[in-house]
C-alpha positions in Angstrom: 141.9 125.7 155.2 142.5 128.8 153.3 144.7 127.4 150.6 141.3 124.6 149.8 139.1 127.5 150.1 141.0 129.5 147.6 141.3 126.5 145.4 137.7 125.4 145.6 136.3 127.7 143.0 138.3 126.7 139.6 138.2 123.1 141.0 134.6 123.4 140.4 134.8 125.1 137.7 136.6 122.6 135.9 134.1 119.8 137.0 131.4 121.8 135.5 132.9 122.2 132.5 134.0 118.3 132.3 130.7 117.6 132.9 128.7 120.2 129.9 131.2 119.1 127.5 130.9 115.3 127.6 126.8 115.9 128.0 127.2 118.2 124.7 129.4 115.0 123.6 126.3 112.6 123.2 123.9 115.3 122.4 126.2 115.6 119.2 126.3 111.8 119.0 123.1 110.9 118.7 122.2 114.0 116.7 124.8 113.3 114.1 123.2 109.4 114.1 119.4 110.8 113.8 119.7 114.2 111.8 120.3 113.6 107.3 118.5 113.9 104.2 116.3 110.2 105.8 115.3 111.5 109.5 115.8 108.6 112.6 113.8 109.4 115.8 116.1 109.0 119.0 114.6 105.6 120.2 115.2 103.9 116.9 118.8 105.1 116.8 118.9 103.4 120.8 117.1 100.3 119.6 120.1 99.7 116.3 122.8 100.8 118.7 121.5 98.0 121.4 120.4 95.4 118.4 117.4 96.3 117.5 115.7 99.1 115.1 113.9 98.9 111.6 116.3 98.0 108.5 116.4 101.2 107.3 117.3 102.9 110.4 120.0 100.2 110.9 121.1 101.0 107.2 121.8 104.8 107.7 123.4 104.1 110.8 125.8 101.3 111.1 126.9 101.3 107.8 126.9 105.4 107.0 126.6 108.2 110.0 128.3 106.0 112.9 131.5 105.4 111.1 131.4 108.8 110.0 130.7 110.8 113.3 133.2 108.2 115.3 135.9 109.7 112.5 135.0 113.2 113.1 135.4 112.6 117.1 138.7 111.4 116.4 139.6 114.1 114.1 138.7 116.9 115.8 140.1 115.2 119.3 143.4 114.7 117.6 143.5 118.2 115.4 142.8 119.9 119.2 145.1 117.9 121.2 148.0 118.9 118.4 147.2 122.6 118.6 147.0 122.7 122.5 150.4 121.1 122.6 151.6 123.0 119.7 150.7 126.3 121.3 152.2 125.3 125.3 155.3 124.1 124.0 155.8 127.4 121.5 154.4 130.0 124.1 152.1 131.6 121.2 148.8 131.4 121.0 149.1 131.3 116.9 151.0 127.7 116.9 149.1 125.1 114.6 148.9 122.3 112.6 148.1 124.5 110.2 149.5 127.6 110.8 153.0 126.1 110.9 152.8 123.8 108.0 153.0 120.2 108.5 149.2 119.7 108.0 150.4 121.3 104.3 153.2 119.0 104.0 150.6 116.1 104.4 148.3 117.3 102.1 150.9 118.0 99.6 151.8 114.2 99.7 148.0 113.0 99.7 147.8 115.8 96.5 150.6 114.8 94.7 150.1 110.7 95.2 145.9 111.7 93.9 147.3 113.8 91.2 150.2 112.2 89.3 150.2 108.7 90.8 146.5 108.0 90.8 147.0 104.1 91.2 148.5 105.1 94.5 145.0 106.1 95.8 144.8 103.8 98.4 148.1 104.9 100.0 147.1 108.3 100.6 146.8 108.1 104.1 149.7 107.0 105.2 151.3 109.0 102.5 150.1 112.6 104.0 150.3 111.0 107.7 154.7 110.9 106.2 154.2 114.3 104.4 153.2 116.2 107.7 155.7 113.9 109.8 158.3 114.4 107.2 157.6 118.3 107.9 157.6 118.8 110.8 161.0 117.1 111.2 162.3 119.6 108.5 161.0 122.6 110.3 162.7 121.3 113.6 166.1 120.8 111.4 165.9 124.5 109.9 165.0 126.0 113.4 167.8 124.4 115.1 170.5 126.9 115.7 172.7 125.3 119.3 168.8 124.5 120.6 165.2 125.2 119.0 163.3 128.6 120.1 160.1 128.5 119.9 160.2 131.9 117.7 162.1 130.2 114.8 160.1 127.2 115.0 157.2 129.6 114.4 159.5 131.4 111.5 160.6 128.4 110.0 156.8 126.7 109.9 155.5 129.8 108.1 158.2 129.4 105.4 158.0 126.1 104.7 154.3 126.3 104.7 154.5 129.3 101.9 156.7 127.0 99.6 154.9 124.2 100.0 151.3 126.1 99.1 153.4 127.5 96.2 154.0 123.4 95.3 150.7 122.9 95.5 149.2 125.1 93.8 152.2 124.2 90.8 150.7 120.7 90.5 147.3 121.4 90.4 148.1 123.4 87.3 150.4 121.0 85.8 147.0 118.6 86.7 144.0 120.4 86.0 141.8 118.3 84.2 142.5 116.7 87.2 142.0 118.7 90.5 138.4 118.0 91.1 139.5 114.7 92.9 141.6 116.8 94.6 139.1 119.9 95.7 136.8 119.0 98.3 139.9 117.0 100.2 141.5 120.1 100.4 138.5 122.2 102.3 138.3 119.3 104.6 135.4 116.6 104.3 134.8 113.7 105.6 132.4 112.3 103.2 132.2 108.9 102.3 134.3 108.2 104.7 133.5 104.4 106.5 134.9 101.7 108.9 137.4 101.0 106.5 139.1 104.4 107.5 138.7 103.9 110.7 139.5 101.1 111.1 142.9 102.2 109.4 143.5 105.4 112.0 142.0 104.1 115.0 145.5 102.5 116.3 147.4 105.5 115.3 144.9 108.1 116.7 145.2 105.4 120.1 149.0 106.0 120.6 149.1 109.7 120.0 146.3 109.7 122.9 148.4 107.7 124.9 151.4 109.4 124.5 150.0 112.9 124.6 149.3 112.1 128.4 153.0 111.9 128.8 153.2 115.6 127.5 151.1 117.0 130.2 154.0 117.4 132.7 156.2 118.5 129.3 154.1 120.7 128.3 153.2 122.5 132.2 156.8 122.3 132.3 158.0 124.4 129.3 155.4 127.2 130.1 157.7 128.0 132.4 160.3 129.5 129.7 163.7 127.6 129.0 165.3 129.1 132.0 163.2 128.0 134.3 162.9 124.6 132.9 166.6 124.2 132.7 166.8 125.3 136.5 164.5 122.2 137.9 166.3 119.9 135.4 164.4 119.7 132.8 166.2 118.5 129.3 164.2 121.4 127.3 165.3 119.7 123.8 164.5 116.7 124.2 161.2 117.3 125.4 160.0 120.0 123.2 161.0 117.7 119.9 159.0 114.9 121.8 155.7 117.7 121.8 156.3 118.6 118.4 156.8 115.0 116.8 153.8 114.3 118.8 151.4 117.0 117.6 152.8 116.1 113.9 151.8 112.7 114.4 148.2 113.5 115.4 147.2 116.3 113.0 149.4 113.8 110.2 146.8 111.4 110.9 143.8 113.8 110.7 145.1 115.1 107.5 145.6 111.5 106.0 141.1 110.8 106.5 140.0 114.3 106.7 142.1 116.4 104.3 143.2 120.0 105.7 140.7 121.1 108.2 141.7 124.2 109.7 141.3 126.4 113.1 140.1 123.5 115.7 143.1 123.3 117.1 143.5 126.8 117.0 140.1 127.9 118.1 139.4 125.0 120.9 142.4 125.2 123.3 142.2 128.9 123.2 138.3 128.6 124.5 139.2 126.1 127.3 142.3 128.3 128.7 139.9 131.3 129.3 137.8 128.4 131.1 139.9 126.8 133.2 143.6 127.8 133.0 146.5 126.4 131.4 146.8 123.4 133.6 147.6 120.6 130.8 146.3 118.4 133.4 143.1 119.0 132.8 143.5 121.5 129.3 144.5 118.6 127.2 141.7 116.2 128.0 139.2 119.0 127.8 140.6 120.1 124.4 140.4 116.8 122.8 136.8 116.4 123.7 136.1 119.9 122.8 137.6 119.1 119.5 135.5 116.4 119.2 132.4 117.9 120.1 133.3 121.0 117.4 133.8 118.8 114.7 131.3 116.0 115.3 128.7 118.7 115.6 129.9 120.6 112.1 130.1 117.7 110.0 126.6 116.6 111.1 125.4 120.4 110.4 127.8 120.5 107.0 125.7 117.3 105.4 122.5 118.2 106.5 121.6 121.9 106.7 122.4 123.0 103.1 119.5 121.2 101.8 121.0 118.5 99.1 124.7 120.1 98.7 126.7 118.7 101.1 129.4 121.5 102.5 133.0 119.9 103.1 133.4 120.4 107.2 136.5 122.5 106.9 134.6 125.5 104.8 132.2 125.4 108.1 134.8 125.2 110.5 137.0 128.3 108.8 133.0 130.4 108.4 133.1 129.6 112.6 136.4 129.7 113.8 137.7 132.9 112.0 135.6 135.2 113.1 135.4 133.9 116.4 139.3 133.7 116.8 138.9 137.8 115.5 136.4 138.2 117.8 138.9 136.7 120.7 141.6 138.7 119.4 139.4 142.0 119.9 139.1 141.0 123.3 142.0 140.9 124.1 141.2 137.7 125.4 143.7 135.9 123.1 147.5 136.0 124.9 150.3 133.7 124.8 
């Protein structure tokens, strides 16, 4: 009876927090279908979702905000899902997408194909979605030394992701009267963006969820340290290249519709572990729709609070999650 006692309180805990988040979920939903430049009221939003609604309100939302917030779920799910696992499986809080560089190797493809191959266009996504893959596998290759530590793994991501901002930067010199296309894809927007993109992600974002919930006991695993691990069996290796190539996979998708948004899958997994612990059990799930939530609720604020200039998502996210990652830091709240 003791043991249940003593287990009762972060049991609850976690419910409570399963249950705020997904209620914040379709608060953000149906805000991000009713809130723009053309206001919806709630029950006209519920009448075009359920078949009904005036033919403006059916418009805006089918054909512009629905395909658009459904993208930013998936984005921000994916982007926080990649971090979380990125951060277990490294044992530092500072592991990334972003940080280690394989959301720059995909935007370095998407740049270049925009840039010098501009009849390519269309391929961009599954050009960056290669880039960051592509990367990622590099970085495991340069870290490997008789076995991968999670400290050159770290080193090597920094390095590469250095040289290939330094690339980056080269061709959108070499391609200046150029960059604009480039500009706002690189802050991170997902404007314009419509069933035709997800429509193309949607089966990719579906297996990295899937396989992600094979990570959990990976993941739980590995926090462990490579000693333990070893000691209950566990093939270390394999499984931390399987976390890795999974978290590239995700946050290569994101990149490929979204362009580089930064700090969700910093900021997000980092919020949920002072929460509820580092359980992947229930971390992961929570992440992904805290993720979701973040960036549904930024995009909807990025297009519509700035009067008629639309900010790209990613400069929002970076004016939240910076501070409030220094602010964690501070804290001393922020530990691997």
């Amino acid at each position: 009876m003791t043991t249940v006692k003593a287990h009762d309180p972060r049991r609850k805990r976690r419910r409570i927090t399963f249950v705020v988040v997904i209620i914040l979920l379709i608060l953000a939903f149906f805000y991000g279908l009713t809130t723009g430049s053309v206001k919806v009221t709630y029950s006209d939003a519920w009448q075009t979702l359920t078949g009904g609604g005036s033919d403006l309100a059916n418009q805006l939302i089918w054909n512009l905000r629905l395909p658009r917030l459904l993208i930013a779920f998936l984005v921000g799910a994916a982007l926080a899902i990649a971090g979380c696992l990125l951060q277990g499986v490294m044992r530092n809080p500072l592991a990334d997408p972003g940080v280690i560089g394989v959301s720059a190797g995909g935007g370095f493809v998407a740049i270049v194909m925009t840039l010098v191959f501009p009849t390519m266009a269309a391929f961009v996504p599954i050009g960056a979605f290669l880039g960051a893959f592509g990367t990622a596998i590099l970085i495991y290759l340069l870290a490997w030394d008789r076995g991968v530590s999670p400290l050159r793994v770290i080193l090597s991501g920094v390095a590469i992701n250095a040289f290939i901002g330094a690339m980056t930067s080269g061709v959108m010199v070499l391609y200046s009267n150029r960059v604009q296309s480039v500009i706002s894809w690189m802050t991170g927007t997902l404007s314009g963006k419509s069933w035709y993109h997800l429509e193309l992600i949607w089966p990719y974002m579906l297996i990295g969820f899937v396989l992600s919930a094979f990570a959990i006991r990976s993941s739980n695993v590995l926090l462990l340290g490579d000693d333990a691990a070893k000691l209950l069996g566990f093939s270390v290796e394999r499984h931390r290249f399987f976390i890795i190539m999974l978290a590239a996979f995700l946050s290569g998708v994101a990149v490929s519709v979204a362009g580089l948004i930064g700090f969700v899958g910093l900021v997000v997994p980092h919020i949920f572990r002072l929460i509820i612990g580092n359980d992947y059990k229930y971390l992961l799930p929570l992440s992904a729709l805290g993720g979701a939530l973040l960036v549904g609720f930024a995009d909807t604020a990025a297009r519509s609070w700035f009067g008629s200039i639309e900010l790209p998502v990613g400069i929002l996210l970076a004016m939240i999650g910076a501070p409030f990652f220094l602010f964690l830091l501070q804290r001393g709240r922020v530990a691997s």
